[in-house]
N, C-alpha and C positions, 0 to 999 in steps of 0.2 A: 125248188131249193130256196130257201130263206139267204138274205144276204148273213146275218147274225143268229148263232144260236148264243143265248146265257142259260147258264147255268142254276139259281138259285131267283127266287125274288123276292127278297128282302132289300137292305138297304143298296148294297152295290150292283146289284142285278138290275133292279128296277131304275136307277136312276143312269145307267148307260143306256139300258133301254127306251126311256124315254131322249135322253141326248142322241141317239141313232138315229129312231125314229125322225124326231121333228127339226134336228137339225144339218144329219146327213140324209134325211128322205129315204135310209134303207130300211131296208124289212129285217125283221125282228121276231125270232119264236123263243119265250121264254118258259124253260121247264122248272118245274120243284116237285120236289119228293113230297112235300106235303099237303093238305088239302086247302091251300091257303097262299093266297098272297101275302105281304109285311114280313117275311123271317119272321125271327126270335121278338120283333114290335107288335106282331100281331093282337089287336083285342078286338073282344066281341064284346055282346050282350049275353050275361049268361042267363039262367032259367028266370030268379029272380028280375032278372030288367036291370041289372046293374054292368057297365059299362068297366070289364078286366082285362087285363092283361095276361093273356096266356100263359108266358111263360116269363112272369115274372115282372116287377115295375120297370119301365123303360123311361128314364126323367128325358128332355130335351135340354143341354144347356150347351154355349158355345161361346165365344169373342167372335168368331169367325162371319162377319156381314155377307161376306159370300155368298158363305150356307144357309144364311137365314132368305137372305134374298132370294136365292133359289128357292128351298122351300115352299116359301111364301106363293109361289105360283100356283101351289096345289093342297094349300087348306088356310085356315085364319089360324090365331092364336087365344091360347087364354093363357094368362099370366099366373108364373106359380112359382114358389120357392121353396125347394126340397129340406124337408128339417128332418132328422132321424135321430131317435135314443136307442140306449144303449141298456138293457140291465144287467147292471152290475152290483154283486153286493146285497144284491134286493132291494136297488133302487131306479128308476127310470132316469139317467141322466144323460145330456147333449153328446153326439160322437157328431164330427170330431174334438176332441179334446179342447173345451174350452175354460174361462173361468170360472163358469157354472159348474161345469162340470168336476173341478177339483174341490172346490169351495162347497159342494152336496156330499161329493165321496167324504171328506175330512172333516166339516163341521166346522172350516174356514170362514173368515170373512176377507179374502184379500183381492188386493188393487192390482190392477195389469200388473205395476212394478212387483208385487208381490207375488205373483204369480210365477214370473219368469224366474224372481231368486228362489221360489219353490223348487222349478223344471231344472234350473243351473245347479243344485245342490244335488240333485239325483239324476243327472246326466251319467254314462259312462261313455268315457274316452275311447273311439272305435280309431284305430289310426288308417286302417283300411276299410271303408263301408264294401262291401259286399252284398250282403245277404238281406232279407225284410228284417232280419232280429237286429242286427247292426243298426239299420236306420232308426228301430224306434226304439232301443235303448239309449242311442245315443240323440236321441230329441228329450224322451219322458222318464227314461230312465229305465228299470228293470219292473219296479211293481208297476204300474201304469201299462206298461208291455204285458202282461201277465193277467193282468185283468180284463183287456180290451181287445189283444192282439192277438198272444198265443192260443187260445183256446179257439177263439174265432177262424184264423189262419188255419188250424188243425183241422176244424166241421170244414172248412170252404175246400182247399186241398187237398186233405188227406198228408198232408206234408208239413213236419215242424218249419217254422219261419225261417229257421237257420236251414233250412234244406231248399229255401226259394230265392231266387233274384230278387235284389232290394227293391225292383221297377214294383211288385207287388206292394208296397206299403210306400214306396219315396211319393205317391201323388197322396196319399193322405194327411194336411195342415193338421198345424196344432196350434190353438190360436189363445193370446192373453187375453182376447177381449171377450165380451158378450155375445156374438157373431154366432148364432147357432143354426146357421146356413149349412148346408150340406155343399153348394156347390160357388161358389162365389164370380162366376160367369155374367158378363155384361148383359147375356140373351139368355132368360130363364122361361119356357115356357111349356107349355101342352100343346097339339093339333086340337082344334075347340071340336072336332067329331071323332076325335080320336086317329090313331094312326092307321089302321085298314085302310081307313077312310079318303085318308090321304095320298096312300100306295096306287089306289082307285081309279083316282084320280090322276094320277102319276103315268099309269098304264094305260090309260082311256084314247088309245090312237090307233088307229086304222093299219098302220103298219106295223102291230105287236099285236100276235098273236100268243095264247100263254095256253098251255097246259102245266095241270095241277096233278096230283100222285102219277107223277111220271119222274122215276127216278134215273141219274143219267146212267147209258148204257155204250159204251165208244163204240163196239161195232155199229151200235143204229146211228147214235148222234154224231158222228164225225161227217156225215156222209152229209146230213141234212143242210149244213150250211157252209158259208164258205169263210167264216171267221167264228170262230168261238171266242166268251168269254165267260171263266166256271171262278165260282163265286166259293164253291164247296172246296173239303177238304184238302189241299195240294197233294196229300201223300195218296189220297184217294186216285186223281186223275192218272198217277202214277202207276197204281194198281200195287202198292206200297212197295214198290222193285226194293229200296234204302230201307224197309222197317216201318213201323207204324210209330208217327207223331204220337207224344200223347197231350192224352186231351182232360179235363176236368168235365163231369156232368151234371144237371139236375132234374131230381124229381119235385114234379108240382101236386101240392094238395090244396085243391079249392074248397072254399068252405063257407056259404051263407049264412048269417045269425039272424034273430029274428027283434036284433036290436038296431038303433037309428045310427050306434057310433061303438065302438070297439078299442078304439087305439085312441087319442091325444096327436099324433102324426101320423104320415102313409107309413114310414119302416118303421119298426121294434128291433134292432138287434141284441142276440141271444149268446154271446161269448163266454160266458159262465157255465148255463144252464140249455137244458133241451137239445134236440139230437137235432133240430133245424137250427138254420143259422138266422134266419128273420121271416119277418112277419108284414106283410103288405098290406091297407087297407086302399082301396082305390077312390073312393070318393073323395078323398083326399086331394088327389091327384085329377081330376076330372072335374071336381066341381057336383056332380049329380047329386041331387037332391030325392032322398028316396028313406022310405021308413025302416028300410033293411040295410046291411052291412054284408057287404062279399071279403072275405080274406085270401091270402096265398101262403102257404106256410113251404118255406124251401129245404130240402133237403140235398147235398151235394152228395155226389157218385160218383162212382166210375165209369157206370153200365150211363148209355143215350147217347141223345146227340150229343156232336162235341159242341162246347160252348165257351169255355178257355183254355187257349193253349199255355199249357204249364212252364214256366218261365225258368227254368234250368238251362246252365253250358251244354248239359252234353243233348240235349233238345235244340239247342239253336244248331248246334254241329248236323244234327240230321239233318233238319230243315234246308240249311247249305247247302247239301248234297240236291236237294230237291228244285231250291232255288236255281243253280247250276242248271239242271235239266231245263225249266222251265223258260231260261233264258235263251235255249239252243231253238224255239219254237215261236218261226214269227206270225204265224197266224192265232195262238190261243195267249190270251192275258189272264191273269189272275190277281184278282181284288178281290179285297175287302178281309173278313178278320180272319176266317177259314185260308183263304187265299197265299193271304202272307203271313200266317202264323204267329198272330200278331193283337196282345186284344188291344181294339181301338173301341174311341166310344162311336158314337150315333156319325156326332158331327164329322169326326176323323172321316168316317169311313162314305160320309158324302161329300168332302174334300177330294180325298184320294180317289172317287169317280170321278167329280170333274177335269182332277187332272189330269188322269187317264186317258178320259174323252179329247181332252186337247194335244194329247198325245200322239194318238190314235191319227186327228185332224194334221198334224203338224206331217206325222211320219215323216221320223227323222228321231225317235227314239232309239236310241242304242241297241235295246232289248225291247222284245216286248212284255215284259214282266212289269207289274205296276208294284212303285213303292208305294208306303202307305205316305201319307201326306206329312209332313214334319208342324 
């Protein structure tokens, strides 16, 4: 019997498991469903020799010295600054909304100042912000929302803006300047061999043992160890006693050209047109030098894994329920995005391990249910 079973090995899975292993010296079996270490980070090399992202671009950016420092134990960095367009219109212009970006749509020439008494003139008055449509009509206004956001928002969810929690669209700037940064993060960077690579590394201890397409099963895997920690669905470990969370999915189509470059940046987003919602080019994102071009073209669903939990009331009220449960159980923790129903990015969700694991160390947590990190 292993001192730890986890549940998942992607970002939260792997980095308790390494905190278990090397720094409480216990034994560790880590399972996933899938044929693959890194989650949803996972990249390979595909046929061509180009260096992808499985299941979609995963950028790294954070303030958080913590996480980077951590990190940092198990790969180097390349430095990289995510830029994404938008076409709109039948034009490729900056998102997020900058003053390039209205000054291209319009056939403008205006100055920061001029920009904002553009945004201020077409603002509407929300007295109660609620929903994603609330926030960005009352930032850009109705047409700016309509062009960028509705359409967009309806391929990625399946759901009008006004039918989502404002948390969907309130981390999206709107910026007066030239800034055509996608993320504006003190720490912007890539794993320089990509992130498998890193996870690799991460799991490379004598007291972590991992199996791969091994999906969990409670009557086997409760037995095996004397702490769990599941990384996977909550309403899953539940066996959905409360209903099924729902969840947002997507499908990947990859796609080699037998050209050197493709895009102008890694994303293209597609809010107007095409039944994908964007367009990844990775060399971009990597650095690789190579006479071919690999793509990702994403299509959102319902059917797959889950991948974002869908940000509605009566969604968080299940979840409660579940939470509740999860709280009554001091031997199993639950982290990461699946965990607490909760999208976090990269760095979030290697925060809220470590402090889990100090947690864990202290025992003297309330519960043993992990928040996600604020």
């Amino acid at each position: 019997m292993h001192d730890w079973l986890i549940v998942g090995a992607g970002f939260a899975g792997s980095v308790l498991a390494e905190r278990i292993a090397t720094q409480r010296g216990e034994t560790v079996i880590v399972i996933d469903k899938r044929d693959h270490i890194a989650g949803n980070a996972c990249d390979h090399f595909d046929e061509a020799g180009i260096l992808i992202h499985r299941y979609g671009p995963h950028i790294f950016h954070t303030n958080a010295t913590s996480v980077v420092q951590y990190l940092s134990q198990f790969t180097s960095w390349r430095p990289y600054n995510h830029r994404v367009l938008a076409r709109v219109d039948g034009q490729l212009v900056p998102i997020p909304i900058n003053l390039d970006t209205v000054n291209r749509l319009y056939g403008l020439s205006l100055d920061s100042q001029g920009m904002e008494k553009f945004l201020a003139a077409r603002r509407e008055a929300v007295a109660d912000i609620q929903t994603s449509e609330d926030v960005v009509v009352s930032t850009v206004g109705r047409e700016l929302y309509e062009k960028f956001f509705q359409g967009y928002t309806r391929k990625q969810w399946g759901l009008d803006p006004s039918q989502l929690s404002r948390a969907v669209t309130a981390r999206i700037p709107t910026r007066t300047d030239r800034d055509d940064r996608y993320f504006t993060d003190e720490f912007q960077h890539m794993p320089a061999d990509g992130y498998t690579a890193m996870f690799a590394n991460m799991l490379d201890h004598p007291n972590i043992d991992i199996e791969l397409g091994t999906s969990w099963n409670p009557q086997r895997d409760q037995a095996r160890a004397r702490r769990i920690v599941f990384t996977g669905p909550i309403d899953e470990f539940f066996d959905y006693r409360f209903g099924r969370l729902p969840y947002r999915s997507l499908r990947f189509v990859h796609e080699t050209k037998d050209i050197e470059w493709a895009q102008s940046v890694a994303v293209v987003n597609y809010p107007q047109t095409e039944a994908y919602t964007r367009v990844t080019e990775y060399k971009h994102l990597t650095g690789q030098v190579h006479p071919k071009t690999s793509l990702t073209y994403e299509y959102p669903t319902d059917d797959g894994d889950p991948y974002y939990p869908i940000p509605r009331p009566e969604n968080q009220e299940l979840y409660r329920m579940y939470r509740a449960a999860a709280e009554r159980l001091p031997d199993v923790w639950f982290v990461g995005r699946l965990g607490a129903y909760q999208y976090l990015n990269m760095d979030q969700v290697v925060a809220q391990s470590l402090a889990t694991f100090e947690r864990m160390n202290a025992q003297r947590a309330p519960t043993a249910f992990a928040r996600a990190a604020q």
